[in-house]
C-alpha positions as CSV (number, residue, x, y, z in Angstrom):
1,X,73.1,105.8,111.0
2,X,74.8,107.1,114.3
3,X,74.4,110.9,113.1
4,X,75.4,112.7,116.7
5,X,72.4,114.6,118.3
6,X,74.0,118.1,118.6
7,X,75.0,118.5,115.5
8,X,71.8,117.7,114.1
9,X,70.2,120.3,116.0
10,X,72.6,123.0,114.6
11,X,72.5,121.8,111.0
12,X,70.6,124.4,109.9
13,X,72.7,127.0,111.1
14,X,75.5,125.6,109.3
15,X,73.5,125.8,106.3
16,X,72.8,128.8,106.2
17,X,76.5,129.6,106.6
18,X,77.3,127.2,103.7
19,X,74.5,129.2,101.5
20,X,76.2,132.0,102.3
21,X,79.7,131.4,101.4
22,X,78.0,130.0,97.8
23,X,75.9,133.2,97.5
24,X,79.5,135.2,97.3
25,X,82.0,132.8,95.6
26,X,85.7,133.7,95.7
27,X,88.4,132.3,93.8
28,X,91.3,130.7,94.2
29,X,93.6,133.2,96.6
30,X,90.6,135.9,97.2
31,X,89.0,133.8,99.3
32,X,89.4,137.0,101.7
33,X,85.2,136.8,102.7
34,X,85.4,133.5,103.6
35,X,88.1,133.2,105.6
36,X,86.7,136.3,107.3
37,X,83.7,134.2,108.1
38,X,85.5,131.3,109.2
39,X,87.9,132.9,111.4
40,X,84.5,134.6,113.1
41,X,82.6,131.6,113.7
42,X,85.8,129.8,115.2
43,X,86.5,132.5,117.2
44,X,82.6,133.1,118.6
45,X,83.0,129.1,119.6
46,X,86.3,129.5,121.5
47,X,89.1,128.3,118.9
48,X,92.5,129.7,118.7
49,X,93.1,130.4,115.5
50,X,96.0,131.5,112.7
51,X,95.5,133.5,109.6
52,X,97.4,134.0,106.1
53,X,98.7,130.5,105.8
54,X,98.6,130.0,102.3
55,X,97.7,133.5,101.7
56,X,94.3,133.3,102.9
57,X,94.4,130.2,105.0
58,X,93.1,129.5,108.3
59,X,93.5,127.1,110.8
60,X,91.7,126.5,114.3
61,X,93.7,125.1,117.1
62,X,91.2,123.1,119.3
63,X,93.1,120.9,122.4
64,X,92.5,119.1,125.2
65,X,94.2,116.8,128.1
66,X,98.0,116.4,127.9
67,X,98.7,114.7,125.3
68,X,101.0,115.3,122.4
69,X,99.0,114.0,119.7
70,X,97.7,115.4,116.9
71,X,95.6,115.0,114.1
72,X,94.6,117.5,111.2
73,X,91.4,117.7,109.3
74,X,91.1,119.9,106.3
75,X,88.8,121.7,104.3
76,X,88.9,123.6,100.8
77,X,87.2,127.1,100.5
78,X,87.7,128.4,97.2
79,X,85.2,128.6,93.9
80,X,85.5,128.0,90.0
81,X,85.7,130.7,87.2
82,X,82.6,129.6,86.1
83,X,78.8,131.2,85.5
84,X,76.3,129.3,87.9
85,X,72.8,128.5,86.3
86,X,70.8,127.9,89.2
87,X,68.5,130.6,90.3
88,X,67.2,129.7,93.6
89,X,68.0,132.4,96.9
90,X,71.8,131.3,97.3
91,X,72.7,131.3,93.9
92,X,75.8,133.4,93.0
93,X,75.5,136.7,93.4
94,X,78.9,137.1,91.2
95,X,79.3,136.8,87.7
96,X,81.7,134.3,86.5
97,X,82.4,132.9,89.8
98,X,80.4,129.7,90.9
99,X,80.6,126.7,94.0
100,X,80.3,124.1,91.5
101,X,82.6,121.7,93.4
102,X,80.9,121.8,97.0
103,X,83.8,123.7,98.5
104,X,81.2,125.9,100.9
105,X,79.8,122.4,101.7
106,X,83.3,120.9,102.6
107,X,83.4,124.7,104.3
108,X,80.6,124.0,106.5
109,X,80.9,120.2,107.6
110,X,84.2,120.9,108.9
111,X,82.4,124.3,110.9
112,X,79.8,122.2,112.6
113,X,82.8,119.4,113.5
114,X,84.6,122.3,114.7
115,X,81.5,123.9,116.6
116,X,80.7,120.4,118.4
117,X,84.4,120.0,119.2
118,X,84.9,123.2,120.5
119,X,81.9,122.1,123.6
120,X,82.4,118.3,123.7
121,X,86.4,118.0,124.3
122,X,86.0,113.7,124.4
123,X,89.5,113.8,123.3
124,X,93.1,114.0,124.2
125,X,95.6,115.7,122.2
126,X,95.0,118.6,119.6
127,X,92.9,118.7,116.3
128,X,94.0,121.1,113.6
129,X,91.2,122.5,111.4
130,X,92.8,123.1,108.3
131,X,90.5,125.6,105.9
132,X,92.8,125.9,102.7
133,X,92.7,128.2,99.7
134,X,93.2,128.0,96.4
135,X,92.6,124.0,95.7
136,X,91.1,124.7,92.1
137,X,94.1,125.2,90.5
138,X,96.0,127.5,92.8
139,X,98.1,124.5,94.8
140,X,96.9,126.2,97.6
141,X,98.1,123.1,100.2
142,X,101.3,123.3,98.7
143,X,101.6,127.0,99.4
144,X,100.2,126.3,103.3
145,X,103.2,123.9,103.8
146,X,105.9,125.9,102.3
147,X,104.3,128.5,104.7
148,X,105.0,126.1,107.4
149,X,102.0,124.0,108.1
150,X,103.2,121.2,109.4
151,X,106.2,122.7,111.3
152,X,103.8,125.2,113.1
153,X,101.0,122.8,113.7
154,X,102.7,119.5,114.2
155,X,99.9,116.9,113.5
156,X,100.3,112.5,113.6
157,X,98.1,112.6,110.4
158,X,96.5,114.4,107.9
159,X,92.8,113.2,106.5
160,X,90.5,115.1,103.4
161,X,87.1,114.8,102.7
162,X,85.2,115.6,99.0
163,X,81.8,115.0,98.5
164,X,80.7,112.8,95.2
165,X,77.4,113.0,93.4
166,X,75.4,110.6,91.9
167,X,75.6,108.2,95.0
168,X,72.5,107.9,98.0
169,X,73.3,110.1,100.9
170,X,74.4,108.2,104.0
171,X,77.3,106.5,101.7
172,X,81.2,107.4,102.1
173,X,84.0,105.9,99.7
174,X,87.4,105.1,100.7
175,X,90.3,103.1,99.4
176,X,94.2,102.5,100.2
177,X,96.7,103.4,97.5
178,X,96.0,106.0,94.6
179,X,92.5,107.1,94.8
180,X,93.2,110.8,92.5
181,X,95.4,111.2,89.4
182,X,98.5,113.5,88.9
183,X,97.6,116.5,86.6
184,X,100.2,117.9,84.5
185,X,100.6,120.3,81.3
186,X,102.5,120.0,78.0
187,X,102.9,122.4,75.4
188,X,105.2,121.6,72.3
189,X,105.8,124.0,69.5
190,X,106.9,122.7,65.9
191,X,109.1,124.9,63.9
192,X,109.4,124.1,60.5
193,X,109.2,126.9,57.3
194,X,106.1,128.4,55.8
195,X,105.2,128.4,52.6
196,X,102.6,128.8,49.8
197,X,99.9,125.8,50.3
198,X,100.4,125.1,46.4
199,X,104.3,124.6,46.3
200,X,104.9,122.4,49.8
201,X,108.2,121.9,48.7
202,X,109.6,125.2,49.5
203,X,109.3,124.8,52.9
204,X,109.1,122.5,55.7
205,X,105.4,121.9,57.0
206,X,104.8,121.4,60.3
207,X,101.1,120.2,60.3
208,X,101.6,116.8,59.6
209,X,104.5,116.1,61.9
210,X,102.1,117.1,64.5
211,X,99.9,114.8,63.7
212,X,102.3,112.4,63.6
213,X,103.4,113.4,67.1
214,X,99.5,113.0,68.4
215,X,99.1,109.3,67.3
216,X,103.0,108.5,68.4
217,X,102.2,109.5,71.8
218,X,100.0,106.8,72.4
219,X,102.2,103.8,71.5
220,X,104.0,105.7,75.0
221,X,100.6,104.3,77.0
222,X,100.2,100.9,75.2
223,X,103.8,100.1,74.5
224,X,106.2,101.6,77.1
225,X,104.5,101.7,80.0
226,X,103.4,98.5,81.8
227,X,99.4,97.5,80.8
228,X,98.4,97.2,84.5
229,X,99.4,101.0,85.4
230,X,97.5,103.8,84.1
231,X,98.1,106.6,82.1
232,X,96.5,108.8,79.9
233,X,97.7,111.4,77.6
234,X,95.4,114.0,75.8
235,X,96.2,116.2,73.6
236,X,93.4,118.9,73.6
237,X,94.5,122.0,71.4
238,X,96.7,122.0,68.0
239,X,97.1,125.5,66.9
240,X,98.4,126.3,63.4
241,X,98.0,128.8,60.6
242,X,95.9,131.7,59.8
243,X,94.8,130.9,55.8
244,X,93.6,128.7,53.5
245,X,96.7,128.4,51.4
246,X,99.3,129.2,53.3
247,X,101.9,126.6,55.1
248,X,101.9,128.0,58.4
249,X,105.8,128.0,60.1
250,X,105.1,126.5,63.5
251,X,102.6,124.5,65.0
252,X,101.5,124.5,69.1
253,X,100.5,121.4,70.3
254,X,99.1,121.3,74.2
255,X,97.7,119.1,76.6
256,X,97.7,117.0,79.9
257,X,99.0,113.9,81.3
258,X,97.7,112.1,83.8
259,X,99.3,109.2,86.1
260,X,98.5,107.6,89.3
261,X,102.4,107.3,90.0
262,X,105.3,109.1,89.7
263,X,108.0,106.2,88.1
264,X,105.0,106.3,85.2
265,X,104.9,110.5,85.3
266,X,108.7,110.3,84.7
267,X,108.2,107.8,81.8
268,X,106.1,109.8,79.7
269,X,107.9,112.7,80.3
270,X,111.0,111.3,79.2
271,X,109.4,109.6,75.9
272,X,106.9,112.2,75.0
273,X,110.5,114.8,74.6
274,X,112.3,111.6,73.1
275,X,109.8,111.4,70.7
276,X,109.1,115.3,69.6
277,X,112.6,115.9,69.6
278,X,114.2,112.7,67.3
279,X,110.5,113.2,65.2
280,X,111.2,116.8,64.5
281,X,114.8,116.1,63.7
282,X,113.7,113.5,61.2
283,X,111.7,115.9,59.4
284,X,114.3,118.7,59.2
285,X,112.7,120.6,61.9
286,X,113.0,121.7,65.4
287,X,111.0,122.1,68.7
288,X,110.0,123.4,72.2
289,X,109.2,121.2,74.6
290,X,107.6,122.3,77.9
291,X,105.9,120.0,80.5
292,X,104.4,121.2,83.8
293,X,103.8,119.0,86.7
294,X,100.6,120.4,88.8
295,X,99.8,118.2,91.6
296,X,100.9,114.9,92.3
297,X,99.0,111.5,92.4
298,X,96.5,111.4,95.5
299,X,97.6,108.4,97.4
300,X,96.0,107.5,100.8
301,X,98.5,105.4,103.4
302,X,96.9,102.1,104.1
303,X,97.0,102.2,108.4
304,X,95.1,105.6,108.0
305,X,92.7,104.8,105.2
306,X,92.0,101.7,107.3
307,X,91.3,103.7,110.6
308,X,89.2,105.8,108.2
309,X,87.5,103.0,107.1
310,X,86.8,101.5,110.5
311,X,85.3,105.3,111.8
312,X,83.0,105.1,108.5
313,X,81.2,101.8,109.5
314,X,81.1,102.8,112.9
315,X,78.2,105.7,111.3
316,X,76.9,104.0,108.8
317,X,77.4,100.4,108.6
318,X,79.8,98.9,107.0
319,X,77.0,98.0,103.4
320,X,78.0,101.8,103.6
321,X,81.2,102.0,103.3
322,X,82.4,101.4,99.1
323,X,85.8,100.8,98.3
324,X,86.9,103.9,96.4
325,X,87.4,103.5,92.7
326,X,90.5,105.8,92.0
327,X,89.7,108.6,89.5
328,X,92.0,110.5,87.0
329,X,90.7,114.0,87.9
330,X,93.5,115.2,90.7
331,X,93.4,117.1,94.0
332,X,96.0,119.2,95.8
333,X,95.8,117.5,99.2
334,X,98.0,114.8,97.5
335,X,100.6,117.4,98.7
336,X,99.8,117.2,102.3
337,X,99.6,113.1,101.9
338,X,103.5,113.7,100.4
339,X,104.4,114.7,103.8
340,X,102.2,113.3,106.2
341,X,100.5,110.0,106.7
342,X,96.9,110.5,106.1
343,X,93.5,109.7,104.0
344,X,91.5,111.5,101.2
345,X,87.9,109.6,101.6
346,X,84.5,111.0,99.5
347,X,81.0,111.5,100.8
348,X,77.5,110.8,98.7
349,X,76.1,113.9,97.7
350,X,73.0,112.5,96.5
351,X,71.2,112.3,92.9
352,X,70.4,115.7,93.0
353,X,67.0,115.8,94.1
354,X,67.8,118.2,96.7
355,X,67.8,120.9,93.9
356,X,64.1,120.9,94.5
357,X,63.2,124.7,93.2
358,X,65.3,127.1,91.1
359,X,68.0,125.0,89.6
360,X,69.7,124.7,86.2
361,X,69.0,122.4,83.4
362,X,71.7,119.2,83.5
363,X,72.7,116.9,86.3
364,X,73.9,117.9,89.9
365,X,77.8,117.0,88.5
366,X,80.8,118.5,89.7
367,X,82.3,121.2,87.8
368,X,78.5,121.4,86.2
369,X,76.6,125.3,86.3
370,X,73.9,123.4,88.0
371,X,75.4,121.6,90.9
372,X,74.7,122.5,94.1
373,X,76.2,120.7,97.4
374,X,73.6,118.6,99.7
375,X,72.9,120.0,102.9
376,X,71.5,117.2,104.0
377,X,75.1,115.9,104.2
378,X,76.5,118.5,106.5
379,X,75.6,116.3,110.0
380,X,76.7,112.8,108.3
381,X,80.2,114.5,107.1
382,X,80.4,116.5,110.8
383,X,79.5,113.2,113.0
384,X,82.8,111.5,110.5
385,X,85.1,114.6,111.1
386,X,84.3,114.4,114.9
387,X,84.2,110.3,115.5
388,X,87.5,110.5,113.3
389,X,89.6,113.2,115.7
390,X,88.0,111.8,119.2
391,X,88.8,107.8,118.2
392,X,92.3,109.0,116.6
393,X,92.9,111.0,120.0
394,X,91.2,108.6,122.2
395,X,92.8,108.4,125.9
396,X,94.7,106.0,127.1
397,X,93.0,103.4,129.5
């Protein structure tokens, strides 16, 4: 493993940087600490920087030589709305609020590419260090680039980085095409007419049609989209009534879709309100349909996954180097990969024996109360972010 030297030697700092930003979690748009933090450490190295992209958004400007070329490299900062179980000396000192997706590691590997960067200009061109907001939910790439990213900071390419548990430290995973899932809402309300439970006939009774509506909606993923692309559709709350024996007058039905393409977004859209429409209508009954698109399918262009690829094996050998599986969870950097060329790859975070004193019952999982992000990642994930800007921005000969 080709783990650079200087780096190594200021991991722990880093760390205790990273342990810091999970000791005081923010949320999604108050990640007003952190980005204070950030914006001090780039600063005390020597980096230009620009505040309130994004709302809270920062972004480090680090150049070198003459040339135009660019490349951006970005980070997520923000926490989950969730209660952390761990009670060892970083744990969250904020009730409710948690790091349970590695966001202060992601934090931190990109601060210790920046610090080594920032003293060892082997480059020519300019690398953008892209520390977002609000990627739990909040969009908060999507709100960077209306805030004029990519026009303000004009980059070649854009790359992403997540950390994955369960796999041996020293591994990375990357893949060409759709490696995340779109994430999108429904909600569909039923109106029919209530009624006594013991005379049904007096009044229209939406239950049933909605259960109707939950099995229909999965002929959508095995008879009218194509087998070979994938789609799910959950439906995960059905609200109705508030007695025993009483035919409630409208029934909620909500969930989330999830596709790895847009033609087969637009597809179930367009069936799923086909279907609750002409079902209700059968029934003598009407309905509201609402659907939500959230972020779009995370998919990696092949030259830059490639180049990612290549950078990998360089560090770690190429029996390191997985072809990523694509996942249905989703990711907001698919926005940035909407409008530039660029890669989403993952790093191992390990089995979870770094945890060795003070954590929660239950696996180191994302989204779990007792992950916690490896710090013995932070050089591997550094060396990647620095080998990938100097070879991308290597001079000419």
């Amino acid at each position: 493993m080709k783990v650079i030297d200087s780096i190594v030697t200021q991991a722990a700092g880093i760390a205790a940087i990273r342990r810091d930003i999970h000791a005081h979690p923010e949320l999604c748009f108050e990640e007003s600490r952190t980005a204070e933090l950030v914006a001090q450490k780039l600063t005390e190295w020597g980096i230009p920087i620009h505040r309130g992209m994004g709302t809270t958004g920062v972004v480090g400007i680090v150049k070198h030589g003459t040339s135009t070329r660019a490349i951006g490299l970005r980070a997520d900062m923000d926490a989950l709305p969730m209660q952390e179980f761990n009670t060892f000396g970083h744990a969250s000192t904020k009730p409710g609020k948690m790091h349970a997706c590695g966001h202060d590691g992601h934090t931190a590997m990109l601060l210790a590419a920046a610090q080594h960067l920032a003293k060892n200009r082997n480059f020519d061109g300019t690398v953008y260090l892209i520390f977002q907001p609000a990627e739990e939910g909040g969009g908060g790439a999507r709100e960077m680039i209306k805030d004029g990213l990519f026009e303000k900071f004009p980059m070649d390419a854009v790359f992403g980085m997540h950390n994955w548990p369960g796999s041996e430290v020293g591994k990375f995973a990357v893949a060409p095409g759709p490696v995340m899932a779109s994430s999108n809402e429904f909600k569909i309300t039923l109106y029919g007419r209530g009624a006594h439970a013991a005379a049904p006939h007096n009044g229209i009774d939406p239950v049933p049609v909605a259960c109707q509506l939950v099995q229909s909606f999965q002929t959508i993923i095995s008879r009218n989209k194509k087998p070979i692309d994938a789609g799910v559709i959950s439906v995960t709350m059905i609200h109705a009534g508030e007695a025993t024996n009483v035919i409630p007058d409208h029934v909620e039905l909500r969930g989330t879709v999830r596709t790895f393409s847009i033609e087969v977004l637009d597809l179930i859209e367009l069936r799923m309100k086909q279907i609750a429409e002409h079902t209700c209508a059968a029934f003598d009954m009407r309905c509201e349909f609402e659907f939500v698109r959230n972020y779009p399918p995370t998919i990696n262009s092949a030259a830059e996954a490639e180049f990612a690829r290549k950078v990998m094996t360089d560090i770690v050998g190429a029996d390191n180097v997985v072809h990523q599986e694509p996942t249905m969870g989703a990711e907001d950097f698919s926005y940035m990969l909407l409008a530039k060329p660029g890669c989403y790859c993952f790093i191992a975070n390990g089995d979870g024996a770094h945890r060795d004193s003070g954590h929660g019952e239950g696996p180191c999982m994302l989204h779990n109360p007792s992950y916690d992000f490896n710090d013995d990642m932070i050089p591997l994930g550094a060396t990647y972010w620095v080998r990938l800007a100097e070879e991308w921005l290597k001079p000419a000969v």
